[in-house]
C-alpha positions in Angstrom: 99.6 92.8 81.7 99.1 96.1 83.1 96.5 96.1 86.2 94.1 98.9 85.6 92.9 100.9 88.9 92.3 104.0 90.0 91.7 106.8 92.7 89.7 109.9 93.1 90.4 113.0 95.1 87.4 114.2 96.3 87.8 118.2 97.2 84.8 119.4 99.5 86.1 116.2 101.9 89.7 116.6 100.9 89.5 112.8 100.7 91.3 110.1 98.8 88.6 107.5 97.5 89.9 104.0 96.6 88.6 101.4 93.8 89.0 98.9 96.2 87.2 100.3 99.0 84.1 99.5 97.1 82.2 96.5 98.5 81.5 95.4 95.3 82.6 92.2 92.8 86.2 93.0 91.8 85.0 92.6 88.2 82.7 95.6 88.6 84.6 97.7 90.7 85.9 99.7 87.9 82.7 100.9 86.4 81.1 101.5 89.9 84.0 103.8 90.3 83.4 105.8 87.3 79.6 105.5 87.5 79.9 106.8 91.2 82.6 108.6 92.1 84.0 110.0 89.5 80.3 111.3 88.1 80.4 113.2 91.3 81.5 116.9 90.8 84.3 118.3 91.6 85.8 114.5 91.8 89.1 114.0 90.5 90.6 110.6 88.9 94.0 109.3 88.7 95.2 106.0 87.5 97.5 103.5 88.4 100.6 103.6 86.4 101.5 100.1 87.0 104.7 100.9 88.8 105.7 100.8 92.7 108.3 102.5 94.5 111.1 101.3 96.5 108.5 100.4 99.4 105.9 98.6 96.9 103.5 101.4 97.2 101.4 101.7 94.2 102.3 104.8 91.9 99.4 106.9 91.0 99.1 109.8 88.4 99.4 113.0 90.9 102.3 111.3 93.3 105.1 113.3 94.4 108.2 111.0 93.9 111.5 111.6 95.5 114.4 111.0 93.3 117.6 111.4 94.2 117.8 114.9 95.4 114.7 116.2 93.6 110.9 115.6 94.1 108.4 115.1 90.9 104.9 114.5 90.0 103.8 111.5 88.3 101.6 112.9 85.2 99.9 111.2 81.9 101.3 113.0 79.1 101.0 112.1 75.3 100.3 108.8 76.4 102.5 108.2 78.9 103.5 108.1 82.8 105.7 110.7 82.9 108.2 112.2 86.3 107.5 116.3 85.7 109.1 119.2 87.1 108.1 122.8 86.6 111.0 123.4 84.1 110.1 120.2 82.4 106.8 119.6 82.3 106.2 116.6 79.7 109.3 115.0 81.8 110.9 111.6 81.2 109.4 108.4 81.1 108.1 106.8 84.6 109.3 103.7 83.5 112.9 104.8 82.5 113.7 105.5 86.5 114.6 102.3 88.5 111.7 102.0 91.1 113.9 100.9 93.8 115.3 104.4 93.9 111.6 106.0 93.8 109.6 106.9 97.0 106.4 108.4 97.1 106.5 111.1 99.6 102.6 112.7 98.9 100.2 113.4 96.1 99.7 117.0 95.2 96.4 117.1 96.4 97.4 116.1 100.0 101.1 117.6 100.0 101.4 120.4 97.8 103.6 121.8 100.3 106.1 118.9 99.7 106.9 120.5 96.1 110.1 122.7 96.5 110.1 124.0 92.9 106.9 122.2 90.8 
């Protein structure tokens, strides 16, 4: 079973906010998230694919993945974790690429500048 978490980028700060930074019962955390953060305007949520890279890191919707030779952004589309590129932009399935040949190298709210051609 899929763990279900998320994070919010936060503009005005330019701040990653965490779930789990929340000081409250683990059972709750999710709708004190929603209910706090992500009620806040201008706030915006990813979720947790379920996935890690090659170093374990959690894979989040908005990650820029390095792959081989190429860098791509981790997006939901019809229904799914996808790896996007400009040229493809409903890409293949997340969970079609081996994750021990994935690294997350940024988000695109934090790295933009890490995207060569997204």
């Amino acid at each position: 079973m899929r763990t279900i978490k998320f994070r919010a980028w936060y503009p005005p700060e330019k701040k990653m906010m965490f779930q789990d930074q929340l000081e409250v019962d683990p059972k709750t955390q999710i709708e004190w998230f929603w209910r706090y953060f992500c009620s806040v305007e201008g706030m915006i949520p990813m979720q947790f694919t379920g996935l890690h890279d090659n170093d374990g890191k959690e894979i989040y919707e908005g990650d820029i993945l390095k792959y081989g030779l190429s860098e791509y952004v981790v997006k939901e589309c019809e229904g799914s974790y996808r790896m996007t590129k400009k040229e493809y932009p409903c890409g293949a399935f997340l969970g079609d690429f081996a994750p021990v040949t994935m690294e997350i190298i940024g988000n695109i709210y934090e790295n933009s500048d890490l995207l060569k051609c997204n």
